[in-house]
C-alpha positions as CSV (number, residue, x, y, z in Angstrom):
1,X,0.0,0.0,0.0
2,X,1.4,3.1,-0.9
3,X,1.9,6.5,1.9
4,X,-1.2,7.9,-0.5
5,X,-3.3,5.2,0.7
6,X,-2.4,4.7,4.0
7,X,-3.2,8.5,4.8
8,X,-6.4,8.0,3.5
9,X,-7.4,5.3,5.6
10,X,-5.0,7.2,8.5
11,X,-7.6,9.9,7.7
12,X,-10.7,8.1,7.8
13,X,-10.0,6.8,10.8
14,X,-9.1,10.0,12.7
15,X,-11.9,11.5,10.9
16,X,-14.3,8.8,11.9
17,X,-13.1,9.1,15.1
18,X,-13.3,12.8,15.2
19,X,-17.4,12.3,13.9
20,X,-17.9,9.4,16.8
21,X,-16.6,12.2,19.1
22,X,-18.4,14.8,17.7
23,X,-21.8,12.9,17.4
24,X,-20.9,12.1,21.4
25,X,-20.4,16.0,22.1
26,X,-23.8,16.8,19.7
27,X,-25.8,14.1,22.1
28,X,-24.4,15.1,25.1
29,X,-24.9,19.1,24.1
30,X,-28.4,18.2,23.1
31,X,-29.1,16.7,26.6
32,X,-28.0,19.1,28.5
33,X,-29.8,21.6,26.1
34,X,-32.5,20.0,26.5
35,X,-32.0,19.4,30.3
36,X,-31.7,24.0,30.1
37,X,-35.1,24.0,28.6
38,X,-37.0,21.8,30.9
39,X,-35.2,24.1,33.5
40,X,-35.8,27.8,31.5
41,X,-39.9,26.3,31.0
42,X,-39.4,25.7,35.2
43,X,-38.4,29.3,35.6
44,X,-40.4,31.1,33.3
45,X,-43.9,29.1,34.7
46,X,-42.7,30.7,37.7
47,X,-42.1,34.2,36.8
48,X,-45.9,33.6,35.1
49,X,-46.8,33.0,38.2
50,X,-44.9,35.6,40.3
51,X,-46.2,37.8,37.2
52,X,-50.3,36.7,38.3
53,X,-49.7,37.2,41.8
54,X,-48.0,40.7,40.8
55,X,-51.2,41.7,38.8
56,X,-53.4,40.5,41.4
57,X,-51.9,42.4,44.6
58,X,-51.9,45.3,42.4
59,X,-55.9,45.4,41.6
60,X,-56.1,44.4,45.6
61,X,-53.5,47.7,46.2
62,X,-56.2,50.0,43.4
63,X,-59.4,48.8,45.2
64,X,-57.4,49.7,49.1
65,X,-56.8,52.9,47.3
66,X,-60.0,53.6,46.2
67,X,-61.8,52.7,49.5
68,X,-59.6,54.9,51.5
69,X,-60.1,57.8,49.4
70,X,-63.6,57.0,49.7
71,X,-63.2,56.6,53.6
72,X,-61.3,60.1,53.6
73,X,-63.9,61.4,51.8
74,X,-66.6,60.4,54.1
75,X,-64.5,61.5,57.3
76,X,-64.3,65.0,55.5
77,X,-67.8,65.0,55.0
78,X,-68.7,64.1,58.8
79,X,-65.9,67.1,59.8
80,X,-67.5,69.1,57.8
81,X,-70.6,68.2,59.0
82,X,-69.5,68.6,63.1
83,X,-67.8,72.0,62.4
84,X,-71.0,72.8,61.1
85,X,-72.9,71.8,64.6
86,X,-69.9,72.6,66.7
87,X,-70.5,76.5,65.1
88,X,-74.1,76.5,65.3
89,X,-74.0,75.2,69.2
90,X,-71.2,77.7,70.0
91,X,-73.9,80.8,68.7
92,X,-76.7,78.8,70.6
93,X,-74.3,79.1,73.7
94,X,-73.1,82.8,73.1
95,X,-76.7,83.4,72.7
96,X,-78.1,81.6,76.1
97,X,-74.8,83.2,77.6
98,X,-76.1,86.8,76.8
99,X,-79.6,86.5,78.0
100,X,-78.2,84.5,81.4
101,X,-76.3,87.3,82.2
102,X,-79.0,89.5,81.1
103,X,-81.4,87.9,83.6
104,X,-78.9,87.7,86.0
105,X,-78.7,92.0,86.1
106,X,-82.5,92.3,85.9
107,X,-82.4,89.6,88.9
108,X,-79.9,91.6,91.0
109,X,-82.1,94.9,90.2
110,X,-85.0,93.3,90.9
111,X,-83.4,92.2,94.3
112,X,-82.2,95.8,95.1
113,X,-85.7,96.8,94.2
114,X,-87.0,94.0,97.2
115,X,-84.8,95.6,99.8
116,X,-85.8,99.7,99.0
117,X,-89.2,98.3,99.3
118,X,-88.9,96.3,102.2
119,X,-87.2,98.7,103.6
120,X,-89.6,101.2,102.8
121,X,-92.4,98.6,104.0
122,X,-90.8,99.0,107.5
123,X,-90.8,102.7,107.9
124,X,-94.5,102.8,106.6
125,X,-95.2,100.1,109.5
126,X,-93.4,101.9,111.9
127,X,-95.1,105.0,111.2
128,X,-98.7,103.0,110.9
129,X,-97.5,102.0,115.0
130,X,-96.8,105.3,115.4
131,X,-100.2,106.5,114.5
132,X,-102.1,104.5,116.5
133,X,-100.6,104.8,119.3
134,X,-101.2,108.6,118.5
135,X,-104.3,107.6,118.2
136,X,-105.1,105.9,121.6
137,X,-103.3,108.8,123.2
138,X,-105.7,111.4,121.6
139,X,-108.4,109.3,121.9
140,X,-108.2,107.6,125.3
């Protein structure tokens, strides 16, 4: 066999060897390809998930929002509604407070009034006793 020959089949051999190898590396890329996808499908079911649960808390977080602005606009309403009453009761109160003390100067006139006139009432019966007995002295 001549050198030609003999590299040929030299060649063949490496190069078969070379395709075993290769076809070895291909399968054993493949699995572990394959073994990345089963894991990548794994990890993006997840993130689907975490992506669901995301969308979800967020239409809870709206509605939360939504009710408490609704709550804050009801509590703004009833403090509206008390500053209202609170006012109207304190002019009730200023009101009442006038005419008390109003009453309470007529009452303390009135009462100055009571003693001139009591005291009046005694000199008149003092003088009355006067009078008769004036009058039992003339008379008797």
């Amino acid at each position: 066999m001549d050198a030609q020959q003999i590299a040929e089949k030299v060649r063949d051999l490496v190069v078969g060897s070379i395709r075993d190898e290769f076809r070895e590396f291909k399968a054993e890329v493949r699995g572990q390809l394959e073994g990345f996808k089963i894991a990548l499908d794994t990890m993006n079911k997840r993130l689907d998930g975490l992506e669901r649960r995301m969308d979800s808390l967020e239409r809870r977080m709206d509605s939360l929002d939504e009710r408490i602005s609704e709550t804050n606009k009801r509590i703004d309403a009833v403090r509206e509604e008390l500053t209202a009453r609170i006012d109207e009761t304190n002019k009730r109160i200023d009101l009442l407070s006038t005419r008390l003390e109003e009453n309470t100067r007529e009452l303390g006139e009135l009462k100055a009034e009571i003693v001139a006139l009591r005291s009046r009432q005694e000199i008149i019966e003092d003088l009355v006793r006067r009078v008769r007995k004036l009058e039992e002295r003339v008379f008797a």
